[in-house]
C-alpha positions as CSV (number, residue, x, y, z in Angstrom):
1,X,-14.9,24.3,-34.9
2,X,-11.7,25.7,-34.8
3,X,-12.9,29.2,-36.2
4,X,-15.5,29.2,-34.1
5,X,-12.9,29.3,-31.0
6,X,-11.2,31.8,-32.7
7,X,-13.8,33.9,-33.4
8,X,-16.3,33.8,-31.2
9,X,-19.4,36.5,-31.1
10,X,-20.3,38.7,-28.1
11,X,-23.7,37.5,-26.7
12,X,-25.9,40.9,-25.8
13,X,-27.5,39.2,-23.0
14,X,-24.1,38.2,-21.0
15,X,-21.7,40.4,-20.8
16,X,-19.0,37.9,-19.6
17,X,-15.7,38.2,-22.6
18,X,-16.2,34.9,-25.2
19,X,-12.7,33.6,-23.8
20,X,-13.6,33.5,-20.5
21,X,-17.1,31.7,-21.2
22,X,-16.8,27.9,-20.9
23,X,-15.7,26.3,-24.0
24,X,-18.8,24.0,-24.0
25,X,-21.5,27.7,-23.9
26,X,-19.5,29.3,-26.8
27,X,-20.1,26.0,-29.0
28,X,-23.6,25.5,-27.4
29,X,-23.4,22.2,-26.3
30,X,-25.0,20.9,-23.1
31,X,-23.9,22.0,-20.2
32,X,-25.9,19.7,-17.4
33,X,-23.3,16.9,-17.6
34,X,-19.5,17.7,-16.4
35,X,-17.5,19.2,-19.4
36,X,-14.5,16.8,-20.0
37,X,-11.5,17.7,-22.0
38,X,-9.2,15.3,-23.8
39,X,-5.5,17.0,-24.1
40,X,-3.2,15.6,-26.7
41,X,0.6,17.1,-26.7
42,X,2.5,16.0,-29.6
43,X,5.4,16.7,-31.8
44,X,5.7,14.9,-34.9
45,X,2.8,12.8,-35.2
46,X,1.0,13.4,-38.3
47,X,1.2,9.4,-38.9
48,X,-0.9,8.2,-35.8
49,X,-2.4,12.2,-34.5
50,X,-6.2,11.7,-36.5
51,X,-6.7,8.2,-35.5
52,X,-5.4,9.1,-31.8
53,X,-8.3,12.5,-32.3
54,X,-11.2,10.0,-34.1
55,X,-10.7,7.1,-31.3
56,X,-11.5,9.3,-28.7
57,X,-14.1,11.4,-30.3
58,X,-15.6,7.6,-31.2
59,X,-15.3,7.2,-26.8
60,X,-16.2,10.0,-25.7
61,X,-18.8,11.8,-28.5
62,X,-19.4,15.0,-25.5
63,X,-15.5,15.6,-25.1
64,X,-13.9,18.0,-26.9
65,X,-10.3,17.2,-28.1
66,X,-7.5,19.6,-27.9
67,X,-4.4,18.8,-29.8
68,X,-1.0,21.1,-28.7
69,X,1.0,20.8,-31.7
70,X,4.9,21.3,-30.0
71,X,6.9,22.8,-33.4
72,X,6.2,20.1,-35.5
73,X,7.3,19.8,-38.8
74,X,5.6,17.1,-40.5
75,X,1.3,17.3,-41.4
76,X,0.6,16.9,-37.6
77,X,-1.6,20.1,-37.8
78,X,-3.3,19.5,-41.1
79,X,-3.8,15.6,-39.6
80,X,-5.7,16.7,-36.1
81,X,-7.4,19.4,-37.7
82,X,-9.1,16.9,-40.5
83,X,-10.1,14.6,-37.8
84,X,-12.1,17.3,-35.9
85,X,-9.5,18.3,-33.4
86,X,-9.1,22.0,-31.6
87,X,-5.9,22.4,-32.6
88,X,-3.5,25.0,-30.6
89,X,0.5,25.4,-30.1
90,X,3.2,25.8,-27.9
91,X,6.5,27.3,-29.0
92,X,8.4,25.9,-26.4
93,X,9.7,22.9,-26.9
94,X,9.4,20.2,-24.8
95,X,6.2,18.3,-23.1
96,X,6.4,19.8,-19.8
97,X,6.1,23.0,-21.3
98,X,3.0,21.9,-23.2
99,X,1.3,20.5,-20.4
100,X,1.6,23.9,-18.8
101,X,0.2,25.5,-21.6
102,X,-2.7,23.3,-21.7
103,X,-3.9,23.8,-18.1
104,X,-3.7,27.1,-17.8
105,X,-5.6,27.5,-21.0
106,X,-8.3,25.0,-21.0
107,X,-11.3,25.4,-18.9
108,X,-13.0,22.1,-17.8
109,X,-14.5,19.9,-15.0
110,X,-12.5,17.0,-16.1
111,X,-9.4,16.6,-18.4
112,X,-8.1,13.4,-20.1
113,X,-4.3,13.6,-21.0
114,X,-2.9,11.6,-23.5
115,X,0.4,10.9,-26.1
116,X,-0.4,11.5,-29.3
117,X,1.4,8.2,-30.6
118,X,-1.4,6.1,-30.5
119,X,-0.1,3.6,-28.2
120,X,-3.1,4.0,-25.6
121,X,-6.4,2.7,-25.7
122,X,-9.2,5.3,-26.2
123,X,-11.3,2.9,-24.6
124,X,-10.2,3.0,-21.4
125,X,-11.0,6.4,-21.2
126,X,-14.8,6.3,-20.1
127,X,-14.0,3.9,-17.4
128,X,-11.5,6.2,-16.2
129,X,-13.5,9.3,-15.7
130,X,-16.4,7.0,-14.2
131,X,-14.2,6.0,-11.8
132,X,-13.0,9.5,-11.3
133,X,-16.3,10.6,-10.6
134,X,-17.6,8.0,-8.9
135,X,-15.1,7.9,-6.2
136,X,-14.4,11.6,-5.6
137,X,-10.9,10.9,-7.2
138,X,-8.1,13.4,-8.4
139,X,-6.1,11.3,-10.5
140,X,-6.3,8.1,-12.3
141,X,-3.6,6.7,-14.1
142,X,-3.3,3.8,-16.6
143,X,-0.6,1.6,-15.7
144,X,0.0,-0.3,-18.7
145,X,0.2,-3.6,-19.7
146,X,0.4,-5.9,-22.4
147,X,3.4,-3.9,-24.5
148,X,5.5,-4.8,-27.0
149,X,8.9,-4.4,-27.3
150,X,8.9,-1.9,-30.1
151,X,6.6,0.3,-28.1
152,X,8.0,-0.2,-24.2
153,X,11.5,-1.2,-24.7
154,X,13.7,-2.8,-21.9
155,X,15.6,0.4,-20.9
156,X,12.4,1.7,-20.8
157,X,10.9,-0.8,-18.6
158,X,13.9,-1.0,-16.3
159,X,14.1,2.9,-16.1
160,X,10.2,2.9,-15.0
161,X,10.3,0.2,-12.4
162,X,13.6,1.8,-11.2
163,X,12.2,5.0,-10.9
164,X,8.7,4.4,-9.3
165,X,10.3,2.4,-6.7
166,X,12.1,5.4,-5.5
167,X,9.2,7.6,-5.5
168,X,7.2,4.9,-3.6
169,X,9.8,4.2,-1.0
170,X,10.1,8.5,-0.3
171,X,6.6,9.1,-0.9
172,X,4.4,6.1,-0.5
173,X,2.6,4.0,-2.6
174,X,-0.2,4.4,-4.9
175,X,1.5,4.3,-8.3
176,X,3.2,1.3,-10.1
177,X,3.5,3.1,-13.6
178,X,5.2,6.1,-12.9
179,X,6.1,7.4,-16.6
180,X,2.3,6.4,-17.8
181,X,1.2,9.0,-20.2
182,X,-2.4,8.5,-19.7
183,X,-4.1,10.4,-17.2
184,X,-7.6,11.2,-15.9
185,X,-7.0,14.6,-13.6
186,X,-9.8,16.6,-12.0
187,X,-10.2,20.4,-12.1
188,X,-8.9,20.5,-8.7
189,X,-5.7,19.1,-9.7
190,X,-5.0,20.8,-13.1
191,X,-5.1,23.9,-11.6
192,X,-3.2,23.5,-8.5
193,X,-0.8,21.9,-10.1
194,X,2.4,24.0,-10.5
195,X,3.6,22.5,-13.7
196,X,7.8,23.7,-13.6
197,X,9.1,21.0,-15.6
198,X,10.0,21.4,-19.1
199,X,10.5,17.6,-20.0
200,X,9.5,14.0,-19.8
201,X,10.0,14.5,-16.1
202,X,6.4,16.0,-15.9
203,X,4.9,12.9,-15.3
204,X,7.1,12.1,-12.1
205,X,6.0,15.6,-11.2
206,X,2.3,14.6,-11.7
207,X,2.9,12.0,-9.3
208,X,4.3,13.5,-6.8
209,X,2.2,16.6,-6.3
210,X,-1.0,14.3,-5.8
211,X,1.3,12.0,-3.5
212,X,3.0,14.9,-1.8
213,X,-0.3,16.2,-1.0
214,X,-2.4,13.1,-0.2
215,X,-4.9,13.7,-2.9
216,X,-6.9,10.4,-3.3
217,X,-5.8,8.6,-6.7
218,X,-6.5,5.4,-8.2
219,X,-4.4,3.3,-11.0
220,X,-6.2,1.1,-13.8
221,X,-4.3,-1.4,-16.6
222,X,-4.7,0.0,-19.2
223,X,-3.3,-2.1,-22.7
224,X,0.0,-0.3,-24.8
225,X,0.5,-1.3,-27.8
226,X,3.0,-0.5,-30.6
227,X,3.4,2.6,-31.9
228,X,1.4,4.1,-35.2
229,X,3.8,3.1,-38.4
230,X,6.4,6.0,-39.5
231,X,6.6,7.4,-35.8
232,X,9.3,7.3,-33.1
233,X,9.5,7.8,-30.2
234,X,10.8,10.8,-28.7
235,X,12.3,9.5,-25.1
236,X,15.6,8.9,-24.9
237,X,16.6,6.5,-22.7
238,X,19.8,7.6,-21.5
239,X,19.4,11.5,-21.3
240,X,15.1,12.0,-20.4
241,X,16.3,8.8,-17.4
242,X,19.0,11.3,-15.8
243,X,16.5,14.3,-16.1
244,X,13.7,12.6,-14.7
245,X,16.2,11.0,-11.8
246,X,17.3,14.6,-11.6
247,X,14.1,16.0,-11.1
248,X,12.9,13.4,-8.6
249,X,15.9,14.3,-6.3
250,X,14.7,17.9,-6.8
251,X,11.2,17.3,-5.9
252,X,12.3,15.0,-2.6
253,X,14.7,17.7,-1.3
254,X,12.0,20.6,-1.9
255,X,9.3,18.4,-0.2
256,X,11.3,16.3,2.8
257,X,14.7,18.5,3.4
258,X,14.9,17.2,6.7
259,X,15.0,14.0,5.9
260,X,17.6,14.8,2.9
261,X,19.7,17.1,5.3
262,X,19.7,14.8,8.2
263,X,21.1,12.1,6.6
264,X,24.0,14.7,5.3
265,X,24.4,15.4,8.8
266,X,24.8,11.5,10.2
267,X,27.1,10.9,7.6
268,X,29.5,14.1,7.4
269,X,28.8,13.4,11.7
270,X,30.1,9.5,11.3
271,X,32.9,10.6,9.4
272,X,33.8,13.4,11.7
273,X,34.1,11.2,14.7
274,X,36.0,8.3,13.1
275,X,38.7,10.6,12.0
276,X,38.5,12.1,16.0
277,X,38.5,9.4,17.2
278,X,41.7,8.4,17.3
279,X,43.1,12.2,17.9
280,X,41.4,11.9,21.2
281,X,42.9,8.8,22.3
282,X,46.1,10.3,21.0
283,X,46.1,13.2,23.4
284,X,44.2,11.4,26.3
285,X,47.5,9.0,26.5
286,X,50.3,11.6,25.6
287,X,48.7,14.9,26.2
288,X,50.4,15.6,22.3
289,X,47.9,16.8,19.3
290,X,50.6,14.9,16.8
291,X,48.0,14.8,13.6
292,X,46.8,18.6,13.9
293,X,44.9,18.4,10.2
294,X,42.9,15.4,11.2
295,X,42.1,17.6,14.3
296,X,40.6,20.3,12.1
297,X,39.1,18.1,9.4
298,X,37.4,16.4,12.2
299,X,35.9,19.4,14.2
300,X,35.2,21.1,10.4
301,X,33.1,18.2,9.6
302,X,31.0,17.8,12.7
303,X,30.3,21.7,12.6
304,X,29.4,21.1,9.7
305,X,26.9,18.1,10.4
306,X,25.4,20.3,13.0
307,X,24.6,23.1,10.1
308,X,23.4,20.5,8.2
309,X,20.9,19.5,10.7
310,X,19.9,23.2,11.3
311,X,19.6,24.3,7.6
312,X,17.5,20.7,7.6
313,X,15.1,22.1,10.0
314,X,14.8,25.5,8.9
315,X,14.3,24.3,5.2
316,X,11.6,22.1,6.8
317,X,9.4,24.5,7.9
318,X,9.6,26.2,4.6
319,X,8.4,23.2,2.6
320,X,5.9,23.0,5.4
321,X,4.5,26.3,4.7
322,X,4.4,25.7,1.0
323,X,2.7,22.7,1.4
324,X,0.0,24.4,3.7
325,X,-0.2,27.2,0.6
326,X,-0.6,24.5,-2.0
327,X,-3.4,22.6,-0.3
328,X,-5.3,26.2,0.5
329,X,-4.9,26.6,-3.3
330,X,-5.9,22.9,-3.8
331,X,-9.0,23.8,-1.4
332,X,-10.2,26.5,-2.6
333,X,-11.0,24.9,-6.0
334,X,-14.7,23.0,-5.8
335,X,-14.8,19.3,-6.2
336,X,-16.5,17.9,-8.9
337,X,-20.6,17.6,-8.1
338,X,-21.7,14.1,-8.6
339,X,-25.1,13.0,-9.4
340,X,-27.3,11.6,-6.4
């Protein structure tokens, strides 16, 4: 299958390039039902990769599975390719850049996104994309249950419910599992999606691009269970926590600055006028100016809450616009057509 992809022949009759064809015409399979795509990133797997690749071929027998090898250095390749994968790679490390790479490469109507440690249930997958398809979705995401603590350890879990609740109080609810590496996107969103992480933080950036922009999602349990025998994981608990924490403040002063810069303002304001305060009463009584720095740190910090609150409302307007630009490009992508 593999050589096939990378080979393709030129059709006489249709003069449309082999790589820009749908995957599903240059391999002849039917092309009546919506073309799904299961995307696997993984580093380091070659212990759990062709059971991961044979699960969900076993789920879904009209998917075709991608695996995105990430400079591993093990048998991953060998692994996915034995067990029927289309296997590709991405030389920069790191699973945000993967994800990138897989969008922008692979043309379908609906993609299921998955680790390649085994720890998710294949199974869940067709109820995903009926649901998906069904209900005119643009993301479903397994919130998992069920784990052990091998495979979702404490830090983990802490992290994760620590995490989510942020995004949830800035951006709303709809997701309890923010970190959840099993995903069900549609078209729409794959390729609206900006992908400009390079991490583990991807996920958080998953989220909030559908929340940000008010895309309907839906969240399933979905079981986690150890991982595959001779793997580990590659989250660190410590160091992927403060990039993902990182990136969330990122993401919520890109999309709400005004809410970000106003409450710069009210505090450098508060602080301004308790240090004033006094000053004033100072020179209402005696007519004297007796502290002249706390004058000036106090005038210097309520200017400045007052820039804050401009540069709050100008950078408003901004995100604004680039929201309106994101939810054109969002638009101007088909939704999936349903069956009657």
């Amino acid at each position: 299958m593999a050589e096939i992809l990378e080979r393709p022949t030129l059709d006489i009759l249709d003069h449309t390039p082999p790589a820009r064809r749908p995957i599903d015409e240059q391999l002849g399979l039917p092309t009546n039902q919506p073309r799904v795509a299961v995307l696997i990133p993984c580093h380091n797997e070659e212990a759990a990769i062709g059971k991961v690749v044979s699960d969900f071929h076993d789920a879904l027998p009209d998917a075709i599975v991608y695996v995105y090898d990430n400079n591993s250095t093990d048998g991953t390749i060998l692994q996915a390719r034995a067990a029927g994968a289309v296997v590709r790679r991405e030389r920069l490390q790191g699973k945000g850049h993967v994800v990138r790479r897989m969008f922008a490469d692979i043309d379908a109507d609906l993609y299921v996104l998955v680790d390649g440690d085994d720890t998710y249930d294949a199974a869940a997958a067709p109820g995903m994309l009926a649901m998906m398809a069904q209900r005119q979705l643009d993301m479903v995401s397994a919130a998992r249950y069920g784990a052990a603590k091998e495979a979702y350890r404490p830090g983990h879990r802490f992290g994760n419910v620590f995490l989510t609740a942020l995004v949830a109080h800035v951006f709303g609810d709809g997701i309890t599992d923010l970190l959840s590496g099993y995903r069900v996107f549609s078209r729409r969103f794959v390729k609206s999606f900006p992908a400009l992480s390079s991490g583990f933080e991807t996920e958080t950036e998953f989220t909030i691009h559908a929340l940000a922009l008010h895309m309907p999602v839906q969240e399933v349990r979905a079981q986690y269970r150890n991982r595959a025998p001779g793997t580990a994981s590659k989250l660190n608990t410590v160091i992927d926590g403060l990039r993902i924490l990182r990136a969330i403040v990122t993401l919520v002063q890109q999309e709400r600055p005004l809410q970000v810069f106003s409450f710069a303002a009210a505090c450098l304001l508060a602080t301004g006028i308790a240090l004033g305060i006094p000053v004033v009463m100072t020179f209402l009584g005696t007519g004297l100016v007796p502290r002249l720095p706390t004058a000036l740190l106090s005038t210097g910090l309520v200017l400045l809450a007052f820039l804050s609150l401009t540069a709050g409302l100008i950078l408003d307007a901004v995100s604004r616009g680039r929201k309106e630009n994101k939810r054109l490009a969002y638009l101007a992508i088909p939704p999936l057509d349903t069956p009657a």
